[in-house]
C-alpha angles and dihedrals in degrees: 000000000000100000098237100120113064098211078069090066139074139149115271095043120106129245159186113234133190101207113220083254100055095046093109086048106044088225102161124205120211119221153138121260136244102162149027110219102180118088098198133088092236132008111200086223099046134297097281106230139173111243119212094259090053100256113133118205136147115267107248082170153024117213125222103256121231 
């Protein structure tokens, strides 16, 4: 799953983030999330969320989880 609808996405799950500084470079950052951050259902860049080790960055994808 891409990350762009937020009822895809709770805390707990693991993901793949694209921080705010890597956004030129596509660089994504894998993590575990606390919070959603996004307000909205859907964002058309990716649902922002906090990871557990305090990085925010947009979902670009959802991991399978174990």
């Amino acid at each position: 799953m891409d990350g762009k609808k937020r009822s895809d996405v709770r805390p707990g799950i693991q993901v793949n983030v694209i921080l705010k500084q890597d956004q030129r470079s596509g660089k994504k950052t894998q993590g575990v999330v606390k919070d959603l951050l996004t307000n909205s259902a859907t964002h058309p860049h990716g649902i922002k969320v906090r990871l557990e080790d305090g990085q925010v960055g947009r979902v670009c994808e959802i991991l399978p989880q174990k």
